[in-house]
N, C-alpha and C positions, 0 to 999 in steps of 0.2 A: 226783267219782264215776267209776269205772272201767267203762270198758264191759267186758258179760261177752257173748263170742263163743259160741253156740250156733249149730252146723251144723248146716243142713238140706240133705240133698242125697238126691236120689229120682231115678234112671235111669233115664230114659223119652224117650231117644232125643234128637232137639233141642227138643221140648218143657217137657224138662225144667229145672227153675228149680235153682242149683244155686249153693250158696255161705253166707257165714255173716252170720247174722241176729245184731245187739249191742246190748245194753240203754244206750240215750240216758241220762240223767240225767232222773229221773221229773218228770213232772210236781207241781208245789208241791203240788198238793192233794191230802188222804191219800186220799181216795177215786176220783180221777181224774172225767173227766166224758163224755159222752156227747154228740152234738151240736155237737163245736165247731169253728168257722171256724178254719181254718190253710191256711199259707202260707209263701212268705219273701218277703221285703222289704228288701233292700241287703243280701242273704249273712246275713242274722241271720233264722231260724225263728221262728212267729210263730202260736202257740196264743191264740183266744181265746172268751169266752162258753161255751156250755154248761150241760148243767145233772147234779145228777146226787141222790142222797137223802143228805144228810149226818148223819142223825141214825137213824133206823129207817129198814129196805127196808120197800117197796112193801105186802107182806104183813105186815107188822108196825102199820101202820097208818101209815107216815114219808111226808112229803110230799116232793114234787119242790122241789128249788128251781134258779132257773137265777140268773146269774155274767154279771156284766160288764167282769170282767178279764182285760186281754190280756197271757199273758208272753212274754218275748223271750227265745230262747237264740242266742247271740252266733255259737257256736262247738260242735261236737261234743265236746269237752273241757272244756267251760263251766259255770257255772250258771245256770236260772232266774232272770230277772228278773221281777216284777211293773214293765210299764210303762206301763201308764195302763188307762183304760175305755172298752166300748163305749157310744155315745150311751144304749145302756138294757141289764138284761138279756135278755140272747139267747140263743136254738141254736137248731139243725136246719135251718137256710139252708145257703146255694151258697158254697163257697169255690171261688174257683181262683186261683191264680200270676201276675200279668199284669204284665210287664216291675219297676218298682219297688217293687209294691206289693202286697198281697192285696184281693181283689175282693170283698168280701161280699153275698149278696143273700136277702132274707127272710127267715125264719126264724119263732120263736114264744119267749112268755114262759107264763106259766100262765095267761091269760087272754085273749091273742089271736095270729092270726097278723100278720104285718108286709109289707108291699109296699118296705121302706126298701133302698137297697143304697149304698154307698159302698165308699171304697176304704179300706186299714191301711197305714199308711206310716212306717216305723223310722227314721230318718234322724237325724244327729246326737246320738244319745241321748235324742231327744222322737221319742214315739209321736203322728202326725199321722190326723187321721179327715176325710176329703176326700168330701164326697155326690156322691153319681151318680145319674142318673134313677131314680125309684122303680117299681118294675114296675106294670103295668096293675092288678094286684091283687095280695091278699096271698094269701103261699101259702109253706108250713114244708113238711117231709121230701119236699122234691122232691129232682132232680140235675143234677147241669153239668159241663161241658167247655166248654175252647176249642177252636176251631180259627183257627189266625193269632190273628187279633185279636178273634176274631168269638165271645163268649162264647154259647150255647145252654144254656137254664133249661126244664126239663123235667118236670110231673106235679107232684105233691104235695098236700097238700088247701090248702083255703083257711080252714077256722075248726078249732078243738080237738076238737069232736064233732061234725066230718064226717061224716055215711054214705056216703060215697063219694070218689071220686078225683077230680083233675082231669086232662084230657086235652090241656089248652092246652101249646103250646110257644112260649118267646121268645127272640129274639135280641137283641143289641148289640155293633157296632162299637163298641170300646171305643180303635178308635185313629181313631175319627171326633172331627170338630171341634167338633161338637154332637152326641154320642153319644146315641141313643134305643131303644127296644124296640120290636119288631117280632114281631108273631104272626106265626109258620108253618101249614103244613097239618100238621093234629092225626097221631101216630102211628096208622096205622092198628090197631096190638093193642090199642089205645082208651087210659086211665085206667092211670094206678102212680103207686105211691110208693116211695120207699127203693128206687128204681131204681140201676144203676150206669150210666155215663155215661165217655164216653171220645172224647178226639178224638182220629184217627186218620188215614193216607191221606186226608187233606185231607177226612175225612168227621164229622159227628156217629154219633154210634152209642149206643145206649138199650137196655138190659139188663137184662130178670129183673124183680126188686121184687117188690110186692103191688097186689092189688086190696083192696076194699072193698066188704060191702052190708051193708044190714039185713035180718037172720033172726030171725023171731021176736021182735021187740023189739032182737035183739045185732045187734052189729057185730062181724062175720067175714070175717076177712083170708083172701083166696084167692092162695098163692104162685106168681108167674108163672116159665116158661121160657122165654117168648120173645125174643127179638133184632132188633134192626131196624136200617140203615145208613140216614142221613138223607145226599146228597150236595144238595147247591145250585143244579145244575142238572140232575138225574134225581127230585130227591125222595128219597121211602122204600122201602126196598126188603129184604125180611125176607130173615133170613141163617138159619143152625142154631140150632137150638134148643139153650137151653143143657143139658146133658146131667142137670143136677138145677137145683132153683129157688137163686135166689141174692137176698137181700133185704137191703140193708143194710150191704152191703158196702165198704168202703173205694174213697172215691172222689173225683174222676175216676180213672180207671183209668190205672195204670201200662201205658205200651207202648213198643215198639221200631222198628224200620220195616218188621217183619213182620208183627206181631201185637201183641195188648195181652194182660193179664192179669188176672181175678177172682182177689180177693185174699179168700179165704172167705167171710163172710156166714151168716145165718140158712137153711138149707137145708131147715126146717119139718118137722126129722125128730124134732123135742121136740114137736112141738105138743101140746098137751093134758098134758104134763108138770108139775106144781108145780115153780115157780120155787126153790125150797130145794131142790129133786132135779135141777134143769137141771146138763147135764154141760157147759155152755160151747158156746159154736155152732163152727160147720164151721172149719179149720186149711186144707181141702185147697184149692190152688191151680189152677184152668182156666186155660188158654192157647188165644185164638183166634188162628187159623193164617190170613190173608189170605189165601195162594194154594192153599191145600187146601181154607179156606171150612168150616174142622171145629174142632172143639172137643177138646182132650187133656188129662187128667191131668198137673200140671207141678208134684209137690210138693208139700209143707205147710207155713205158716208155725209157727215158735215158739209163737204165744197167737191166738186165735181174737178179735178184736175189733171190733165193728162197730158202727155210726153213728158212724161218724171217716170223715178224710179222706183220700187219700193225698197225698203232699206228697213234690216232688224238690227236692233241696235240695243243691247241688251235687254232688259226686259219689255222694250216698246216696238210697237211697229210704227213708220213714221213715212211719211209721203211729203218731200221737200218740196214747196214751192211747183212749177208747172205752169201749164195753161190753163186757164178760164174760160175763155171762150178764144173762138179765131182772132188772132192778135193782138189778144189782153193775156198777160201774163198773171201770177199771182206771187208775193213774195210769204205767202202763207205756209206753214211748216204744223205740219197735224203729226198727231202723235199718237196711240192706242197702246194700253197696257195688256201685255200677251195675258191670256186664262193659262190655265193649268194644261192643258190639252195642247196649246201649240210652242 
């Protein structure tokens, strides 16, 4: 399959993201998924679990089902592999990148959430599943970043029909000898989910999401703007607010050694919309500015997709598959060639 180059380019000084965005080789399933762990793992990309509705959307009466196969794309000019399972199905855990291998942690299937984390390991043509400390508990649509080696697992709830968030934060040395999890002191903006997450300047940093209560019997998501720098030896310490909510957005967050980047997300400007009249969520790209401490307009992606991960992968950054709008998935795999700078 031939990558098709679509330029995005938006002039907005050095904030601006600028260059051409090209369609990967879609992912195998006709409906793409939502929720899934990715990575890379010895130069080969590394999609796995997820879930998404394969038969009827959501408002049709079709049920969720989640997937415990992981594919391999070898190469940018490659095809999909189907190359083994995860220990059960999964989504809406922690991916992130750590030296040979992808790092997974929690997640959910249609009847619980999961504390398991382990590592995804490509090597020789066998797809390898190696466990890791399992978190203090279980907990799905949180977020994570490294920093060095130092993974940070952030928010999310803990069971399916949560009325609320959790506000726990954990860490692990994952290049200790006996690697373990480690609570922090809780973010001060309390409780999120479907947070963005970014390591950065040698720092944690926790972005946007949702809260969570009971109204009336419902459960109503309240879309946050806040921002917060976590350092290691200052703590936390709140930066600008984001200039509109960001929920869900592709993450860890792409950065540079200026600044990082929100890659669109749910910006809660559908809310109340029927899902068969959702116009797709937010395209448009924020850029935080370390030494300005401000937030800018940086462009817009191709396709609006969110609960995915973002994933660098040698010289590209690439944003597998996700959501489209409320219970449309996409099996679309975008890709952008790094500049010099990041």
């Amino acid at each position: 399959m031939n990558a098709i180059p679509m330029l995005v380019t938006v002039v907005l000084g050095s904030a601006a993201m600028a260059g051409e965005w090209q369609r990967l080789p879609a992912l195998p399933d006709k409906e793409g998924v939502a929720g899934a762990f990715a990575g890379v793992s010895n130069d080969a990309l590394v999609v796995a679990g997820g879930a998404n509705f394969p038969d009827r959307k959501p408002w049709e009466g079709g049920k969720k089902v989640w997937y415990d196969t992981v594919f391999v794309l070898e190469k940018p000019d490659g095809q999909w592999k189907a190359a083994g399972r995860l220990p059960r199905p999964l989504g809406y855990g922690v991916s992130v990148t750590h030296r040979s291998g992808v790092v997974c942690v929690g997640g959910s299937d249609a009847d619980r959430h999961y504390a398991d984390a382990f590592r995804l390991e490509w090597k020789g043509g066998k797809l390898l599943t190696i466990p890791l400390p399992p978190l203090p508990g279980p907990v799905a649509n949180a977020c994570g970043a490294l920093v060095g080696d130092t993974l940070y697992v952030a928010g999310g709830q803990d069971k399916p029909d949560a009325t609320s968030t959790l506000k726990t934060i954990f860490q692990i040395d994952l290049a200790a000898e006996t690697p373990a999890w480690r609570q922090i002191e809780p973010c001060p903006g309390g409780g999120r989910m479907l947070a963005l997450a970014a390591g950065f300047d040698g720092a944690f940093w926790l972005v946007g999401g949702a809260d969570v209560s009971l109204v009336n019997g419902q459960v109503q998501r309240r879309y946050l703007t806040d921002a917060y720098r976590y350092d290691p030896a200052d703590g936390w310490r709140r930066i600008a607010d984001l200039p509109r909510p960001a929920v869900a957005a592709p993450s860890p967050a792409p950065a540079d050694v200026t600044g990082f980047w929100v890659l669109g997300g749910d910006d809660g400007s559908q809310v109340g919309v029927s899902p068969d009249r959702h116009q797709g969520f937010s395209k448009a790209i924020l850029r935080f500015d370390a030494k300005s401490g401000k937030w800018a307009e940086a462009g817009a992606l191709p396709a609006g997709q969110v609960t995915t991960s973002f994933v660098r992968w040698g010289a590209l950054w690439v944003i597998p598959s996700g959501e489209a709008r409320p219970g449309v998935r996409s099996p679309e795999v975008w890709s952008r060639a790094l500049t010099k700078q990041e």
